[in-house]
C-alpha positions as CSV (number, residue, x, y, z in Angstrom):
1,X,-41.7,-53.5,-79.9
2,X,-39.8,-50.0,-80.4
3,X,-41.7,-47.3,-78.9
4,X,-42.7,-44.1,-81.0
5,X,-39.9,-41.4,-80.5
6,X,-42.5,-38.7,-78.9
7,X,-43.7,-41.1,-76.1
8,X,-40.1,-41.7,-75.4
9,X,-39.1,-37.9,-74.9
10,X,-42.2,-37.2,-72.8
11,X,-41.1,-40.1,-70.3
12,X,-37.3,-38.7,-70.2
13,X,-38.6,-35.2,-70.1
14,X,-40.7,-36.9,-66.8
15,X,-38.3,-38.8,-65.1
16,X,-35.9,-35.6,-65.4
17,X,-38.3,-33.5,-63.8
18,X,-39.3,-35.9,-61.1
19,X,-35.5,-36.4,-60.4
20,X,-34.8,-32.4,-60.3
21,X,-38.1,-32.0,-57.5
22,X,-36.4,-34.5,-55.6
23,X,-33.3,-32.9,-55.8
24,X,-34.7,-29.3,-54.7
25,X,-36.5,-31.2,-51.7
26,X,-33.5,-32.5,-50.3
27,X,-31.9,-29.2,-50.7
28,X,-34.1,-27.6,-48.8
29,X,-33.8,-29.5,-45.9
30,X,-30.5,-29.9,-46.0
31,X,-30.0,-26.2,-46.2
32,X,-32.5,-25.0,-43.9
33,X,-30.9,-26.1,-41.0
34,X,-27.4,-24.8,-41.8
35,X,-28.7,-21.4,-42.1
36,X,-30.5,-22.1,-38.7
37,X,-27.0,-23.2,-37.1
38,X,-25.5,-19.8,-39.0
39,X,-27.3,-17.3,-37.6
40,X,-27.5,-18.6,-34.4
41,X,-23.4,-19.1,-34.3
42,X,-23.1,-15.4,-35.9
43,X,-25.7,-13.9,-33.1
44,X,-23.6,-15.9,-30.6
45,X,-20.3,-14.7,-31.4
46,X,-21.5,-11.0,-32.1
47,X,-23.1,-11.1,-28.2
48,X,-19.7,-12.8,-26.8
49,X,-17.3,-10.3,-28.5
50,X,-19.2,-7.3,-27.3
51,X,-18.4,-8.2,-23.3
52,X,-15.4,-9.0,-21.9
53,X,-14.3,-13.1,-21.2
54,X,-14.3,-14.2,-18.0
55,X,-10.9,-14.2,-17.3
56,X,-10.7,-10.7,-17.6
57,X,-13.8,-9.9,-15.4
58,X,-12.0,-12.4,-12.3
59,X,-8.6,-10.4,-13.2
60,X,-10.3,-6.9,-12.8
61,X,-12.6,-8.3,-9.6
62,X,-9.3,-9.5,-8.2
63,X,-7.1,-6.5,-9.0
64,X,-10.5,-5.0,-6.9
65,X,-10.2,-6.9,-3.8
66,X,-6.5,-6.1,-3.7
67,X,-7.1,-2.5,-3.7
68,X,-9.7,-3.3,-0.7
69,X,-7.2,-5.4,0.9
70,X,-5.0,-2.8,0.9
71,X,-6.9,-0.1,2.3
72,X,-7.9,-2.7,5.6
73,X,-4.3,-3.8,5.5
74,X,-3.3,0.0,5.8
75,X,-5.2,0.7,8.7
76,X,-2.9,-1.8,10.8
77,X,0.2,-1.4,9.4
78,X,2.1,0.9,7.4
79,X,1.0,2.3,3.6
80,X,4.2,0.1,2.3
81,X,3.8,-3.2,4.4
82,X,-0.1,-2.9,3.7
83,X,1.0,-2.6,-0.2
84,X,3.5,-5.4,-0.1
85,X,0.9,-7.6,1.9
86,X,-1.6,-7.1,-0.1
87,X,0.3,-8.0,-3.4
88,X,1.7,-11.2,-1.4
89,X,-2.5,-12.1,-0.7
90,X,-3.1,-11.7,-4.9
91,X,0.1,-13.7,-6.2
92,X,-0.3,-17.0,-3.6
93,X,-4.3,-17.1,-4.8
94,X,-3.4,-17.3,-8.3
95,X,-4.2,-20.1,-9.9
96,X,-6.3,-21.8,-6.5
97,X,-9.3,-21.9,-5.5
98,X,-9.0,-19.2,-3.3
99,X,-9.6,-15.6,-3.7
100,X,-7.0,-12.2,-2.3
101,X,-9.7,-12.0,0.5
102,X,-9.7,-15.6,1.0
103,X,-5.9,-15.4,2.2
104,X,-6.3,-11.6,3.7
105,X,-9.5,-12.6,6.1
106,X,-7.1,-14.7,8.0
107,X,-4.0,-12.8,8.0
108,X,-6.0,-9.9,9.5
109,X,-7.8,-12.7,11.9
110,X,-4.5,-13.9,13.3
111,X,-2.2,-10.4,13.5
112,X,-4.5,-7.7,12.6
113,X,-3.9,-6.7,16.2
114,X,-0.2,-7.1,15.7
115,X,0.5,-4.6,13.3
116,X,0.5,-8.3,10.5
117,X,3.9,-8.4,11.9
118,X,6.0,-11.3,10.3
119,X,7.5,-11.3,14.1
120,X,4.4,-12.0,15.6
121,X,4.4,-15.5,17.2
122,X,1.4,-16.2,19.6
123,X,1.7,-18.2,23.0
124,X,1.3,-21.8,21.4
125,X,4.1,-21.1,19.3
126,X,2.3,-20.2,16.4
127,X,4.6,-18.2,13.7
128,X,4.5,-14.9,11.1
129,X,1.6,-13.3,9.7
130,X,-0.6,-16.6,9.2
131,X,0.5,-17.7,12.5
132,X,1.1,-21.3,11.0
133,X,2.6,-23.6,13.9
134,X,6.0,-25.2,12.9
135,X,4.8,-28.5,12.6
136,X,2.1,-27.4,10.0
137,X,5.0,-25.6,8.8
138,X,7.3,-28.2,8.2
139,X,4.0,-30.8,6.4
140,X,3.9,-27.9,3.8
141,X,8.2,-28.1,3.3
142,X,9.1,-24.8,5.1
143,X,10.8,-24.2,8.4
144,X,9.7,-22.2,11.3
145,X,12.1,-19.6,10.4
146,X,10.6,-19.4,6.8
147,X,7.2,-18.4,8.3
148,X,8.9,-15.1,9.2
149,X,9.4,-14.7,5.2
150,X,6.1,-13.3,3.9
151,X,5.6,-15.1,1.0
152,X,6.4,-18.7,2.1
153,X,4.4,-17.7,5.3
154,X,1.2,-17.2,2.4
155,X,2.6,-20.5,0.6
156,X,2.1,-22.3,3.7
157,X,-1.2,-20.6,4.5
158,X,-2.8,-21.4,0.8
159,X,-1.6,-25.3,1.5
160,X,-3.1,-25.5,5.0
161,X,-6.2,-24.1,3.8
162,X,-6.1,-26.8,1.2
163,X,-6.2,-29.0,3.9
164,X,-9.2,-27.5,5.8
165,X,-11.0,-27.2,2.5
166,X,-10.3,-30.9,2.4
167,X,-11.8,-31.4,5.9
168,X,-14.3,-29.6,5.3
169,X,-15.8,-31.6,2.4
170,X,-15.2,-28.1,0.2
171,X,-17.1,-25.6,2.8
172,X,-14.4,-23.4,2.8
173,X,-16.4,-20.7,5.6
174,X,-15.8,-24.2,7.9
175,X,-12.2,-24.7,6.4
176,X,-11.1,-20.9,7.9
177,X,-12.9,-22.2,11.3
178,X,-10.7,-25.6,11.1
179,X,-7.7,-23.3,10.5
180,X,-7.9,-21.8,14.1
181,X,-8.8,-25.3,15.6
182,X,-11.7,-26.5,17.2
183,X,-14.7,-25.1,19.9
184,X,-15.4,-22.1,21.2
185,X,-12.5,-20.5,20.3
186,X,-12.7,-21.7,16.4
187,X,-16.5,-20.1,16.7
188,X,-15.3,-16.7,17.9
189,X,-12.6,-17.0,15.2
190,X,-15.1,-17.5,12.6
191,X,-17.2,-14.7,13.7
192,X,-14.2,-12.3,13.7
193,X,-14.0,-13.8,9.9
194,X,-17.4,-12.6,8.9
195,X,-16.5,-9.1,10.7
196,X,-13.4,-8.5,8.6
197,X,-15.3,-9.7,5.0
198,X,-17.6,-7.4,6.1
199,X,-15.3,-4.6,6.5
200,X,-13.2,-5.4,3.4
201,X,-16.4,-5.3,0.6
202,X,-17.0,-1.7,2.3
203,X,-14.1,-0.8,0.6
204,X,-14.0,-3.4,-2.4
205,X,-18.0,-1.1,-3.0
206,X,-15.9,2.5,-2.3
207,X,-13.9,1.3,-5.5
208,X,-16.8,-0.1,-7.7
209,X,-18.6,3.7,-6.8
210,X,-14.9,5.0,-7.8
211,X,-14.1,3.1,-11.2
212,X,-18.5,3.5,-12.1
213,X,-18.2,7.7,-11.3
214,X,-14.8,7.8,-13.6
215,X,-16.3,6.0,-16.7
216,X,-17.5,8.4,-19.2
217,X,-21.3,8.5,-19.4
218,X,-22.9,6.4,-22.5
219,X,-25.8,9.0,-24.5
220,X,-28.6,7.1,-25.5
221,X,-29.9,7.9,-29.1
C-alpha cells in the first residue's frame, strides 16, 4: 500500500529533526569539556609565564650563595683566593646534587684555620683545601699531588661526598660527618658544620636585603 505523500513528509520532516537534536546533544558534550580543558590550559600558562622557571630561580639562589661564600671565604683568605674559591665551590656543584655551600661548609671545616691553603696537609696526611687523604685521592683518579690543584681537589671532594651520601642512605648532614670519619671527632666536625651554615646564610640574607632594597618599588593601583 503506497502511503499518501503528506504523511510521508511529516515522518521525514520527524526523523530529520530527531536526528538534528541528537546531533546538538552530542555536541554539547563533546564541546563542553574542551572549553573546560581550554581555559584551564590558557589560565595555566598565563600564571607560569608570569614567574620565572625553576632553573632560573636555583641559577639566581646559587649565583646567591656564591656571593655568600665569598664574603666567609674572604674573611680567611685573601679577596682573590676567596673569589677564585668560591667560583671553584659553584662550577664542581653543577649539575650534582650538591649545592656551592654544600662543597664550601667543608672546605672552611677542614682549612678555614689555614688560610684554605691548597698547601695545607694535616698530621694524618690529609692533602689541599678538602684535606682528601691520598688514598681517597687516588679511588676518585687523582694523585696526591693533584689535591694541591684547586679544582681537582673540589672534583675529588664532590665524589667522596658521593660516597658518604651513599653511606648515608641519602642524609647528606651524616654524609659531611662520614667525610671527617667516625666518633667524637666526626661529632665535633659536624657541629663546626652547622656553625659555618650558620654563618654563611647571615650573609646569603645581607644579599637578599641587598638585591630586595635595589628593586624598584611596584605602585599598586
Amino acid at each position: 500500500m503506497t502511503l499518501p505523500p503528506l504523511y510521508l513528509i511529516h515522518s521525514l520532516m520527524r526523523k530529520k529533526l530527531f536526528y538534528l537534536l541528537c546531533v546538538l546533544v552530542l555536541s554539547a558534550c563533546e564541546n563542553a569539556p574542551f572549553k573546560v580543558s581550554n581555559a584551564r590550559t590558557a589560565t595555566m600558562l598565563t600564571t607560569e609565564s608570569s614567574h620565572p622557571d625553576s632553573s632560573r630561580v636555583a641559577r639566581i639562589q646559587r649565583m646567591k650563595q656564591l656571593t655568600a661564600i665569598e664574603s666567609a671565604f674572604a674573611r680567611r683568605t685573601t679577596p682573590e683566593r676567596a673569589a677564585h674559591l668560591a667560583r671553584i665551590c659553584y662550577d664542581k656543584t653543577v649539575g650534582t646534587v650538591f649545592t656551592p655551600f654544600d662543597l664550601a661548609e667543608i672546605a672552611l671545616a677542614e682549612t678555614g684555620g689555614h688560610q684554605l691553603s691548597a698547601h695545607a696537609v694535616s698530621s694524618e696526611g690529609a692533602v689541599g683545601v678538602w684535606q682528601l687523604m691520598p688514598r681517597r685521592a687516588r679511588n676518585h683518579g687523582y694523585t696526591a699531588a693533584d689535591m694541591r690543584d684547586d679544582a681537582k681537589c673540589a672534583e675529588a671532594a664532590v665524589r667522596e661526598l658521593y660516597v658518604k651520601l651513599d653511606m648515608a642512605q641519602g642524609d647528606l648532614e651524616r654524609a659531611k660527618k662520614y667525610y671527617c670519619g667516625q666518633g667524637p671527632q666526626a661529632l665535633a666536625y659536624l657541629k663546626k658544620i652547622r656553625h659555618i651554615r650558620r654563618e654563611m646564610m647571615v650573609d646569603y640574607e645581607r644579599q637578599n636585603d641587598k638585591v630586595a632594597q635595589s628593586e624598584p618599588l611596584t605602585k599598586i593601583r
